[in-house]
N, C-alpha and C positions, 0 to 999 in steps of 0.2 A: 843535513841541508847541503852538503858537497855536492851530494848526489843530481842533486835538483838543480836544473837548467831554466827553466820557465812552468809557470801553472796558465791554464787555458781555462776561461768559463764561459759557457755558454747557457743563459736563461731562454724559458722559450715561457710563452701565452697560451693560455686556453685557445687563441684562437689564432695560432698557429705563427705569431711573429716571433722572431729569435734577434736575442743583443751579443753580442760576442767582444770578451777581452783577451787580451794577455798579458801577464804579469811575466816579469823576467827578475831574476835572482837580482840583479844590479841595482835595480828600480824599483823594485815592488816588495823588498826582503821582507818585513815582517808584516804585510801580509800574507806570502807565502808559507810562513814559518807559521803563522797562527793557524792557516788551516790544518800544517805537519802535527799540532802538539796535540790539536782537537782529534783529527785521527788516530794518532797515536794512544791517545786516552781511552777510545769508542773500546765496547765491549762486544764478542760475538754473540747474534744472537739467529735462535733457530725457529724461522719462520718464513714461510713461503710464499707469500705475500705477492700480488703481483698488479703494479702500479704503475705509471708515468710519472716522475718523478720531474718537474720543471726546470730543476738545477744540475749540471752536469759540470764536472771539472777533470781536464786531465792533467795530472803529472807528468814532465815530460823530462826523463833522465838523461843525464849524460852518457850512459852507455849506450841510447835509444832504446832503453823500454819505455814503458807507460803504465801510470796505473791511475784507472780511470772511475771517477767514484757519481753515482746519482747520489740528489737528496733533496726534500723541500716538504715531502709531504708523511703524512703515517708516522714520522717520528722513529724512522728508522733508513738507513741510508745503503746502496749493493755497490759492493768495490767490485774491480775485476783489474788482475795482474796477468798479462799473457792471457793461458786459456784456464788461470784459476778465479772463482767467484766466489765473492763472501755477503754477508749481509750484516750490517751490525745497527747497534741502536745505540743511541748517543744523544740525549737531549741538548746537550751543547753541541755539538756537532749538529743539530736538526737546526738549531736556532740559527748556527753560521749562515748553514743554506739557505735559511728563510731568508735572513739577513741577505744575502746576495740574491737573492725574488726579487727585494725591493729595491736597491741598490743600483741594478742593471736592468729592470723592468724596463719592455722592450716597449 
């Protein structure tokens, strides 16, 4: 969690409106942290799947990287660090992201 500066969410609609927050380490910790532990847990999985995802979050380091993760639908969520990409499934991790559908539904 050192690492971690702020998390960014952004929900979007079927029919194209978007809610945007930002959570900052000082204000927001163990919501941030819940998302770090749900990640951290997610297993990889190998599938190519190719979807809109309504939930988008990025990680925003203190080094200035990022790692920027979709999720909300199909029950499977695509990370990307720099120019690496992963895809993993994680049913509690799916449910987070639903969880923030509703939560910031625009």
């Amino acid at each position: 969690m050192e690492q971690i500066s702020s998390m960014f969410i952004q929900v979007s609609s079927s029919d194209g409106k978007t809610k945007e927050v930002t959570y900052t380490k000082d204000n927001n910790y163990d919501e941030i942290w819940t998302f770090v532990k749900l990640f951290n847990s997610s297993k990889p999985y190998d599938d190519d799947r190719d979807t809109t995802h309504p939930t988008y979050i990025c990680l925003f380091l203190n080094n200035g990287n990022k790692i920027k993760a979709w999720g909300g639908t199909q029950g499977f969520q695509e990370v990307s660090e720099g120019d690496k990409n992963y895809i993993f499934k994680s049913s509690k991790l799916d449910s987070y992201f639903k969880y923030l559908s509703l939560r910031y539904k625009p």
